[in-house]
GULUMTOR-211488 format. One line per field, with one value per atom (N, C-alpha, C): residue number from 1; residue in three letters; atom name; x, y negated, z. Coordinates in Angstrom, 1 decimal. Each point is the difference from the previous one (the first is absolute). Layout:
resi	c(NUM; ...)
resn	c(ALA; ...)
name	c(CA; ...)
X	c(X; ...)
Y	c(Y; ...)
Z	c(Z; ...)
This chain:
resi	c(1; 1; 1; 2; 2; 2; 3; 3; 3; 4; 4; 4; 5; 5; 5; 6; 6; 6; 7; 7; 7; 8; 8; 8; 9; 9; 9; 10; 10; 10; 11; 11; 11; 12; 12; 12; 13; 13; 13; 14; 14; 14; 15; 15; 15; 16; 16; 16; 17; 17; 17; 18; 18; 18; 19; 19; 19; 20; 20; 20; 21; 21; 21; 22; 22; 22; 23; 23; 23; 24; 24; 24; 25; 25; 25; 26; 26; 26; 27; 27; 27; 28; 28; 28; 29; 29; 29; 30; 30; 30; 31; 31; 31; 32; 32; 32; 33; 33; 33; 34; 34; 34; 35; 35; 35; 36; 36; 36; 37; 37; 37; 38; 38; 38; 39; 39; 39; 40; 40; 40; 41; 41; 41; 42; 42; 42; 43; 43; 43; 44; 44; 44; 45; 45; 45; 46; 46; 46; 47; 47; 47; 48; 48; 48; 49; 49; 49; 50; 50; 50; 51; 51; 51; 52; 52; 52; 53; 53; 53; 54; 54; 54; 55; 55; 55; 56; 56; 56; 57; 57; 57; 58; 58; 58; 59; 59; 59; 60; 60; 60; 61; 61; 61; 62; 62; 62; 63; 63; 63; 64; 64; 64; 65; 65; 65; 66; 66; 66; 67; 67; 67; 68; 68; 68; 69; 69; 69; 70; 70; 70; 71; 71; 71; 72; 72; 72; 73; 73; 73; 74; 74; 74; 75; 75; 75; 76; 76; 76; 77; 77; 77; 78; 78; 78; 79; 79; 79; 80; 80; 80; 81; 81; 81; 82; 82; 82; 83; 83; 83; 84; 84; 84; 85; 85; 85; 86; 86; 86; 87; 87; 87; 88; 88; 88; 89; 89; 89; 90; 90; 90; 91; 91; 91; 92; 92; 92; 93; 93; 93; 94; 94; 94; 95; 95; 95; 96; 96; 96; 97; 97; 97; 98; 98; 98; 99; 99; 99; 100; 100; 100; 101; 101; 101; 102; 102; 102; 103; 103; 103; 104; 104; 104; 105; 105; 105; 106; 106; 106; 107; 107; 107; 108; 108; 108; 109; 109; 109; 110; 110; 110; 111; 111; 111; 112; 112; 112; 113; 113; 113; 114; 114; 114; 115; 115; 115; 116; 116; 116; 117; 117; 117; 118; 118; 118; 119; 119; 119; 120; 120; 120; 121; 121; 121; 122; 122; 122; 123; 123; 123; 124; 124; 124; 125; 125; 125; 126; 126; 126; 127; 127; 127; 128; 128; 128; 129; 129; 129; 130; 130; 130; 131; 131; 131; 132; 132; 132; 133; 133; 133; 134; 134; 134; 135; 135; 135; 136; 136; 136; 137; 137; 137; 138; 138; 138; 139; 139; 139; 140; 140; 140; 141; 141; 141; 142; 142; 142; 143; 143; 143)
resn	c(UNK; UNK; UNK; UNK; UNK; UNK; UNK; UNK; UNK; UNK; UNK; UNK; UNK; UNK; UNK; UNK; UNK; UNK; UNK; UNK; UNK; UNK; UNK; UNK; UNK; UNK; UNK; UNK; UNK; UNK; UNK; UNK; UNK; UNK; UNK; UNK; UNK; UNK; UNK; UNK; UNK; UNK; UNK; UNK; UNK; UNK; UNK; UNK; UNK; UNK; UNK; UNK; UNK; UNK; UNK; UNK; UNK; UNK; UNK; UNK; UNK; UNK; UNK; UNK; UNK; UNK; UNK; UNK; UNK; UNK; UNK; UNK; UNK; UNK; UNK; UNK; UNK; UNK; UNK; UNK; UNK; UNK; UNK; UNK; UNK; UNK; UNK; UNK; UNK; UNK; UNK; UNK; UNK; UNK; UNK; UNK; UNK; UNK; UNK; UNK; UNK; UNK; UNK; UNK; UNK; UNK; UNK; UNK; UNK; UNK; UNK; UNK; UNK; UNK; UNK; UNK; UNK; UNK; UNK; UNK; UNK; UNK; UNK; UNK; UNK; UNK; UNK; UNK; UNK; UNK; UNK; UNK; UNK; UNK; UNK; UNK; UNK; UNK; UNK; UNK; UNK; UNK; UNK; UNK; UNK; UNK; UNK; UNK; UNK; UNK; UNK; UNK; UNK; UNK; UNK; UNK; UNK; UNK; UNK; UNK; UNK; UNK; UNK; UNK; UNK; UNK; UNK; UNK; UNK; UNK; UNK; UNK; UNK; UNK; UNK; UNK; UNK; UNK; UNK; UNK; UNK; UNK; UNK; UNK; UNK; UNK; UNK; UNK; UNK; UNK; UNK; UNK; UNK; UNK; UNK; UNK; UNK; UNK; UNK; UNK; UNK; UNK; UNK; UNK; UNK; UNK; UNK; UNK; UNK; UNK; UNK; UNK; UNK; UNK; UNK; UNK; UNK; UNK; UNK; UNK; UNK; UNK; UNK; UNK; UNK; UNK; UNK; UNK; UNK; UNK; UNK; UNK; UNK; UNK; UNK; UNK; UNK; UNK; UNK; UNK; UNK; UNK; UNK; UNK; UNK; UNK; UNK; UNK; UNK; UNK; UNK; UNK; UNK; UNK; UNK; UNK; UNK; UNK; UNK; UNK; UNK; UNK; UNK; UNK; UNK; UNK; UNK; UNK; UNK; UNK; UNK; UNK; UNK; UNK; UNK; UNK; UNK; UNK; UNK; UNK; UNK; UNK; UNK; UNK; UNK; UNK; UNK; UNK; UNK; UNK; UNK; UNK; UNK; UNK; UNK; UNK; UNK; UNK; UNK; UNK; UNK; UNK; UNK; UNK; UNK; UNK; UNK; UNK; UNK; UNK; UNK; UNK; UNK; UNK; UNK; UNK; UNK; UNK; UNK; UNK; UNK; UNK; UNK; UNK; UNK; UNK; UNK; UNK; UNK; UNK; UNK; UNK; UNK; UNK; UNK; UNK; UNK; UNK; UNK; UNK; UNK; UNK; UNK; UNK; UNK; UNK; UNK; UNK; UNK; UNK; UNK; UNK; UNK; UNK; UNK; UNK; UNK; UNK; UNK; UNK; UNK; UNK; UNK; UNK; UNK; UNK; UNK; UNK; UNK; UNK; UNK; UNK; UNK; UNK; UNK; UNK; UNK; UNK; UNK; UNK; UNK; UNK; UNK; UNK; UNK; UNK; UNK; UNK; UNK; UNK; UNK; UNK; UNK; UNK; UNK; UNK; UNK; UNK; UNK; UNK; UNK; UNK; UNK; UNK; UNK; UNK; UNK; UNK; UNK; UNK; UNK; UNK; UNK; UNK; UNK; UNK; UNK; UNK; UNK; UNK; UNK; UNK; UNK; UNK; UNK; UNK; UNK; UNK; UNK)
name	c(N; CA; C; N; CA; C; N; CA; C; N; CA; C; N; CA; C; N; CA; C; N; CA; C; N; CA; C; N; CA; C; N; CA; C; N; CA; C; N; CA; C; N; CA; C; N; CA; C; N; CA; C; N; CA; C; N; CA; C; N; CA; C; N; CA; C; N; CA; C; N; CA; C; N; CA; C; N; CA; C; N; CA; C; N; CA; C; N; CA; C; N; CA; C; N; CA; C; N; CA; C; N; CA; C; N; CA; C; N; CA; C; N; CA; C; N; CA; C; N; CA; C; N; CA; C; N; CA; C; N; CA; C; N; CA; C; N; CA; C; N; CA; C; N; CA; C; N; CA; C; N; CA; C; N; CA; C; N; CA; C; N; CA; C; N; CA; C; N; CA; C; N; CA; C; N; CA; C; N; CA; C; N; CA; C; N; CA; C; N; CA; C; N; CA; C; N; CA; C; N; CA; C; N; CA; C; N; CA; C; N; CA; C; N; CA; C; N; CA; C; N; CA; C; N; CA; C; N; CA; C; N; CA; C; N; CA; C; N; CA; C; N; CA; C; N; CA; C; N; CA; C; N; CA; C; N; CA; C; N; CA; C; N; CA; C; N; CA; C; N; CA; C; N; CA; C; N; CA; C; N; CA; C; N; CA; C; N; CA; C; N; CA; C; N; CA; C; N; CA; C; N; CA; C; N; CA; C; N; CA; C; N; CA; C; N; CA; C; N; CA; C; N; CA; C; N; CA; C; N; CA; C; N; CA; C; N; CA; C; N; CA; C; N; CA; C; N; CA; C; N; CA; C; N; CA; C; N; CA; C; N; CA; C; N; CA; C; N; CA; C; N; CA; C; N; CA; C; N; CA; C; N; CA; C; N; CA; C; N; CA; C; N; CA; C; N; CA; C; N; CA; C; N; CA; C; N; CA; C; N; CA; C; N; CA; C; N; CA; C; N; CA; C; N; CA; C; N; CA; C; N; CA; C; N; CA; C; N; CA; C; N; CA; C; N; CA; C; N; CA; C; N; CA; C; N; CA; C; N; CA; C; N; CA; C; N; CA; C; N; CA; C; N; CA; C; N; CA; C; N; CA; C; N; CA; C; N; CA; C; N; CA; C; N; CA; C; N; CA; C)
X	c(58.6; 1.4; 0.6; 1.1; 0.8; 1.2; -0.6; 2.0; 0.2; 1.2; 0.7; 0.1; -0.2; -0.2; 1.9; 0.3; 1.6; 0.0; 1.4; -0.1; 1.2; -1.1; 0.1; 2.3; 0.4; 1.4; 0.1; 0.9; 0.6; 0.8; -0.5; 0.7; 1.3; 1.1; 1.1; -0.2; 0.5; -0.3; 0.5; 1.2; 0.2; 0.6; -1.1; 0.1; 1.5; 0.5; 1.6; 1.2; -0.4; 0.9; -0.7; -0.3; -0.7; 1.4; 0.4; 1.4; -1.0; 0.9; -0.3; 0.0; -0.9; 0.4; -0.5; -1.1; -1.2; 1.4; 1.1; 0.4; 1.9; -0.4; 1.9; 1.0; -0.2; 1.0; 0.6; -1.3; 0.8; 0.4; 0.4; 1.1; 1.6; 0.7; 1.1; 0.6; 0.6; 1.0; 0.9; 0.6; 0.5; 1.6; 0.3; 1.0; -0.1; -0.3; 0.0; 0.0; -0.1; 0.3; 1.5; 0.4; 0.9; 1.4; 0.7; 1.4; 0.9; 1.1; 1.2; 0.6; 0.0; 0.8; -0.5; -1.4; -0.5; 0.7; -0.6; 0.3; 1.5; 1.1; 1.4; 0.4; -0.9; 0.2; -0.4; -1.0; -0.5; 1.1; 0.7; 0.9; 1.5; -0.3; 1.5; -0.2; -1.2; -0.6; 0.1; -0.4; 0.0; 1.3; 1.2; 1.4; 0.6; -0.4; 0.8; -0.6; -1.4; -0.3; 0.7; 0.2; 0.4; 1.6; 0.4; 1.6; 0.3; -1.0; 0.1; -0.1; -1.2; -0.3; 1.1; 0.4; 1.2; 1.1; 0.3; 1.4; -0.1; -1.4; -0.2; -0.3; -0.4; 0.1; 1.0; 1.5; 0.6; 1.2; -0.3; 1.3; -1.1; -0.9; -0.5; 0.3; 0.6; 0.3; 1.3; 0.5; 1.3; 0.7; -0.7; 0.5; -1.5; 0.5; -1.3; -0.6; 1.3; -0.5; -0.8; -0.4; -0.7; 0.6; -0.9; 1.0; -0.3; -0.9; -0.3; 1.0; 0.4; 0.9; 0.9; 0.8; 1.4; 1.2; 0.9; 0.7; 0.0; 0.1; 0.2; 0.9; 1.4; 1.0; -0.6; -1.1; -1.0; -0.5; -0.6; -1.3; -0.1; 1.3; 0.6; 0.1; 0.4; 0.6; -1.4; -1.0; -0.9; -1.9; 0.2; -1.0; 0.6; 1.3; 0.7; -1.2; -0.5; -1.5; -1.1; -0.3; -0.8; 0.6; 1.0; 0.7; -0.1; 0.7; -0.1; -1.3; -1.4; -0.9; -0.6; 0.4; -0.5; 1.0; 0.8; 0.9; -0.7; -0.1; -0.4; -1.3; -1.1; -1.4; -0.1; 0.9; 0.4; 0.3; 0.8; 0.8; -1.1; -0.8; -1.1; -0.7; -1.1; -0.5; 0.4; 1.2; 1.0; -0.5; 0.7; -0.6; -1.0; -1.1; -1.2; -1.0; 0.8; -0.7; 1.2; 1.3; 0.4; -0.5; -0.2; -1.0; -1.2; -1.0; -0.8; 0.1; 1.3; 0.2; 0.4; 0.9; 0.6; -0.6; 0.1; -1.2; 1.2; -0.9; 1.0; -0.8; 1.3; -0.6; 1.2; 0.1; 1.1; 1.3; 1.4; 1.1; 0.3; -0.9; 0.3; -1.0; -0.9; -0.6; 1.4; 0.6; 0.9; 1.1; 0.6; 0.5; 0.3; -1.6; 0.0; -0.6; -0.4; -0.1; 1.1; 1.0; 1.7; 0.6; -0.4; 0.6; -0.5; -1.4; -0.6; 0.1; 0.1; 1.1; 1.1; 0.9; 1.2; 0.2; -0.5; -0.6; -0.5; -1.1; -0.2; 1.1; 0.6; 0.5; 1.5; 0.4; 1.1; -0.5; -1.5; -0.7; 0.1; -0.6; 0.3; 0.8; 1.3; 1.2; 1.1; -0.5; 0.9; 0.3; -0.7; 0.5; 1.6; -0.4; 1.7; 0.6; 0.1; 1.5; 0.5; -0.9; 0.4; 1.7; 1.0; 0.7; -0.6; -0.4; -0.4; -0.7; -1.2; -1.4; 0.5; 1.1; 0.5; 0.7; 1.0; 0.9; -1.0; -1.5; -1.0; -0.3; -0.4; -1.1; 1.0; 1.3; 1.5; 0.0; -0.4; 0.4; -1.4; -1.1; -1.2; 0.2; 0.5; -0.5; 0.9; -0.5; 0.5; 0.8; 1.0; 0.9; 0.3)
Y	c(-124.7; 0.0; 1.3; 0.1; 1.6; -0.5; 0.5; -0.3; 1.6; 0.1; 1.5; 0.0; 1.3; 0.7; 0.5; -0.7; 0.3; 1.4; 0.8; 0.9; 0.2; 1.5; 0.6; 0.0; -0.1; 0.2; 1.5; 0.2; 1.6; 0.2; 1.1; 0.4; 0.8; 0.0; 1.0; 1.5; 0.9; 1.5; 0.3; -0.5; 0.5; -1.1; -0.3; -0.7; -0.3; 0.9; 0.3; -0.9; 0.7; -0.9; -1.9; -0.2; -1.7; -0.9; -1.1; -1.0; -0.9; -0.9; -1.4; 0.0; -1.6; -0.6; 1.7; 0.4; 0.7; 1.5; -0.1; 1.2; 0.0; -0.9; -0.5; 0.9; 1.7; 0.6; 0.4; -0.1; 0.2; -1.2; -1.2; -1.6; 0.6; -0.3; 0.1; -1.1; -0.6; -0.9; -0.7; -0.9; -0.4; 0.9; -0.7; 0.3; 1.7; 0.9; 1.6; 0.5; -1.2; 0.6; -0.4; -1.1; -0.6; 0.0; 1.3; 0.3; -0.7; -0.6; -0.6; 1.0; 1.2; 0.6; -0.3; 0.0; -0.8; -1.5; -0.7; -1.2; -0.5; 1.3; -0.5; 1.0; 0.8; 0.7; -0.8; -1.1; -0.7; -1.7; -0.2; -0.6; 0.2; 1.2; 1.1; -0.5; 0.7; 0.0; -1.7; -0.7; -1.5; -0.7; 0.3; -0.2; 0.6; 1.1; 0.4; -0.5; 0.1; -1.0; -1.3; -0.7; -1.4; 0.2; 0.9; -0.1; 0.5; 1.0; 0.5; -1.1; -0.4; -1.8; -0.9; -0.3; -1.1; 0.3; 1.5; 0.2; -0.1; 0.6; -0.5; -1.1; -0.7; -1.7; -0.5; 0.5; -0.9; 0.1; 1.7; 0.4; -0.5; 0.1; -0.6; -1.7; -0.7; -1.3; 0.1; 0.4; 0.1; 0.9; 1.1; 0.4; 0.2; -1.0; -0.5; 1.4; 0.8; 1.5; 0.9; -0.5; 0.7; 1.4; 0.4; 1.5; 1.4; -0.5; 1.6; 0.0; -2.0; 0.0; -0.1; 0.3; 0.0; 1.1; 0.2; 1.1; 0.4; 1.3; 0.0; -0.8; 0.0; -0.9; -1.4; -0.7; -1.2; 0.3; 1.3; -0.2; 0.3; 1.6; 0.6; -1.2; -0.8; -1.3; -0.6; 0.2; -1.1; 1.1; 1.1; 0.9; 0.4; -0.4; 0.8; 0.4; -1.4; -0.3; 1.4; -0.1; 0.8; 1.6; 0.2; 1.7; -0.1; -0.5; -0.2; 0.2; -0.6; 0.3; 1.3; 0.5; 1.2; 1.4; -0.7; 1.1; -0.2; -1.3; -0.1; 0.5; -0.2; 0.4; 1.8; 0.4; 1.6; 0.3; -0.9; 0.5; -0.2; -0.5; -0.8; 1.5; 0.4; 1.3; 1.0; 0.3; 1.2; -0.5; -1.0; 0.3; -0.1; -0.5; 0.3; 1.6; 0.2; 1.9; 0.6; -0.7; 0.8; -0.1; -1.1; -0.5; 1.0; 0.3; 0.5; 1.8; 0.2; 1.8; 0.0; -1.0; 0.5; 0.8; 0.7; 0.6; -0.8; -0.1; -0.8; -0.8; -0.7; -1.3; -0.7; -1.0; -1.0; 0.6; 0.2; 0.5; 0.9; 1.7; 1.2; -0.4; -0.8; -0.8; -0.8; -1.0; -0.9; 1.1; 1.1; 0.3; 1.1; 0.2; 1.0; -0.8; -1.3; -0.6; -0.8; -0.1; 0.0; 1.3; 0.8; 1.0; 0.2; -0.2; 0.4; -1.2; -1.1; -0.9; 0.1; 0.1; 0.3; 1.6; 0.8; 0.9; -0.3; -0.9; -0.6; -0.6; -1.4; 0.0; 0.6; 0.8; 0.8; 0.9; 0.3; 1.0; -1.2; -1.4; -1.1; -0.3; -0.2; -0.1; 0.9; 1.3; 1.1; -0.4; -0.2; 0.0; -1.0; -0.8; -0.8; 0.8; 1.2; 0.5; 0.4; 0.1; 0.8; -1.1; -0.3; -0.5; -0.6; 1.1; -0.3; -0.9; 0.1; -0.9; -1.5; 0.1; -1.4; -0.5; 0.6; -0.5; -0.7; 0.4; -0.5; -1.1; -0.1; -1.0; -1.1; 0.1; -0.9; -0.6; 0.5; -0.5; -0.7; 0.1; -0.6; -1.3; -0.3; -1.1; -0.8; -1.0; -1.1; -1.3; -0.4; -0.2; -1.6)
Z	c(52.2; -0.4; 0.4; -0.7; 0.2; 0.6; 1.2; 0.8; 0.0; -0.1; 0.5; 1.2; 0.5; 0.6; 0.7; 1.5; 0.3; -0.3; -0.7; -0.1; 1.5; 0.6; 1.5; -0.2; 0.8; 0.4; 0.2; -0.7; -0.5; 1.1; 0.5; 1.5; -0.6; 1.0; -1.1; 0.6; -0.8; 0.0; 1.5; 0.0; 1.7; 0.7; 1.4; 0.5; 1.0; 0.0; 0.2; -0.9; -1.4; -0.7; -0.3; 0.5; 0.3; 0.3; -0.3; 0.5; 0.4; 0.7; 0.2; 1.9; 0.1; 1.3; 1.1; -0.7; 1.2; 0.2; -0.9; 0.2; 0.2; 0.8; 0.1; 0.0; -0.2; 0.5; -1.5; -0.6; -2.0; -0.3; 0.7; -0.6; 0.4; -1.0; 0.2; 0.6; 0.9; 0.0; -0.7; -0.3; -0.7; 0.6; 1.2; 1.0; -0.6; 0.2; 0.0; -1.7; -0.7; -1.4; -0.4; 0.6; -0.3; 1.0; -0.5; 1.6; -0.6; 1.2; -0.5; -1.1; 0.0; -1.2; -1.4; 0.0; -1.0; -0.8; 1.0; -0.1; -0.6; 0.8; -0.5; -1.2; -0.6; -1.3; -1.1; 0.3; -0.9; -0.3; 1.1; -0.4; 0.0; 0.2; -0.6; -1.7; -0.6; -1.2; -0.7; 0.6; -0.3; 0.3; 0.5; 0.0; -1.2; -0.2; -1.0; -1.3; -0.1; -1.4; -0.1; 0.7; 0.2; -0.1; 0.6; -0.3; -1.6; -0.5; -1.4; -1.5; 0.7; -0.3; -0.3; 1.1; -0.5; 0.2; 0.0; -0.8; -1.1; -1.0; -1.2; -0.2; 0.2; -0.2; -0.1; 1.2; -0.1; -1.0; -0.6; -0.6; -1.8; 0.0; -1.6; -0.1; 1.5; -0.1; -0.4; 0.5; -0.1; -1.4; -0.5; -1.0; -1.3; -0.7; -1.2; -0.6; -0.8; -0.1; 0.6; 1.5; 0.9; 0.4; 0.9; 0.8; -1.1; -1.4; -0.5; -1.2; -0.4; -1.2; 0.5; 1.5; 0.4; -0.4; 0.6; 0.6; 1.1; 0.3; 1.4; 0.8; -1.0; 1.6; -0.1; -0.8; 0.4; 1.1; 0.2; 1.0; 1.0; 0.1; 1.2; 0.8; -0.1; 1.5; 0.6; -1.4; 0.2; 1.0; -0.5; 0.4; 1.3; 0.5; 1.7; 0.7; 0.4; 1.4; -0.7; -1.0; -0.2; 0.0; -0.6; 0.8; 1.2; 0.8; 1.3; 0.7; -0.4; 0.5; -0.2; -1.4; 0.2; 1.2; -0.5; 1.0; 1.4; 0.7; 1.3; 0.1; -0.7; -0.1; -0.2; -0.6; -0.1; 1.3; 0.7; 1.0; 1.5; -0.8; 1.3; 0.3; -1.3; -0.3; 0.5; 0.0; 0.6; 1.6; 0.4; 1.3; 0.7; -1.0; 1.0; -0.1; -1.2; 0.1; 1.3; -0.2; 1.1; 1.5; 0.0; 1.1; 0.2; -1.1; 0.4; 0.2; -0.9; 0.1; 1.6; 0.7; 1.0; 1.7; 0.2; 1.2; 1.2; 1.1; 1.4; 0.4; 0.7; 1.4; -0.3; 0.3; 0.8; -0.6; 1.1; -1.0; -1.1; 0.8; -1.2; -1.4; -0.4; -0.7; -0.9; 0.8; -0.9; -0.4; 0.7; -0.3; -1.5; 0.2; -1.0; -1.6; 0.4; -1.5; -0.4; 1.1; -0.5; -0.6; 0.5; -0.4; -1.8; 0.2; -1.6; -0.9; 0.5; -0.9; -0.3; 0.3; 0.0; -1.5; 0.7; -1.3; -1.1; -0.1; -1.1; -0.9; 0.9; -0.9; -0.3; 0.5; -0.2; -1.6; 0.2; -1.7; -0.7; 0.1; -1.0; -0.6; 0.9; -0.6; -0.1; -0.2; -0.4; -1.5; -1.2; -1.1; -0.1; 1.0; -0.2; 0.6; 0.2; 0.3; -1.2; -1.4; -1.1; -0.3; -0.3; -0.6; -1.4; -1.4; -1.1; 0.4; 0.5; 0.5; 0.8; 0.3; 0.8; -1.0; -0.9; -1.1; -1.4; -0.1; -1.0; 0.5; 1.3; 0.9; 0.1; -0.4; 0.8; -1.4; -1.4; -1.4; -0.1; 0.4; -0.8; 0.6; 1.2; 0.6; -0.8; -0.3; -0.8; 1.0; -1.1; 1.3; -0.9)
């Protein structure tokens, strides 16, 4: 009878690059892949689906036309939570690069990413000082 013959185990090219139990120091951790900043970006991410979610849900309950066959003064009232988050999620962003631009310790640290907030948004909201540009933004809003 013809039995085969085990074919020999293929050694890998470099015994360096090898994983597993015999080489515990290439396993990653679960814990060391996964930092709280992680963790709370992914339900940053998963709040805002869910708030985007059923604001549309609740405004296609509420208005049969749905939010694409509305008007805006329909939807402005009804899309708020969702401006809102983006404003806050914008505003989250800003501070965590300012967080990470800022050099320091302890107070000259707080102090100086008050200071470069405050800057920010002073460049943000420069265009409202225009008059024209506040007298447009004062007419669109539907009343």
């Amino acid at each position: 009878m013809g039995f085969a013959e085990p074919e020999a185990a293929v050694a890998p090219a470099n015994p360096a690059d090898r994983r597993g139990p015999f080489r515990p120091q290439m396993l990653i951790s679960t814990r060391s892949r996964l930092h709280g900043e992680t963790i709370a970006r992914t339900f940053q991410v998963a709040d805002a689906c869910v708030i985007l979610a059923v604001t549309w849900a609740v405004f296609d309950y509420a208005n049969p036309a749905g939010v694409l066959g509305s008007s805006i003064g329909a939807v402005a009232p009804m899309l708020a939570p969702a401006l809102m988050l983006i404003v806050v999620s914008g505003g989250s962003a800003l501070g965590a690069l300012i967080r990470t631009l800022t050099p320091g310790t302890e107070l000259a640290r707080f102090l100086c990413e008050c200071a470069l907030w405050s800057i920010m948004v002073v460049v943000i909201a420069s265009p409202l000082a225009n008059a024209r540009l506040r007298a447009r933004l004062n007419e669109s809003v539907p009343t």
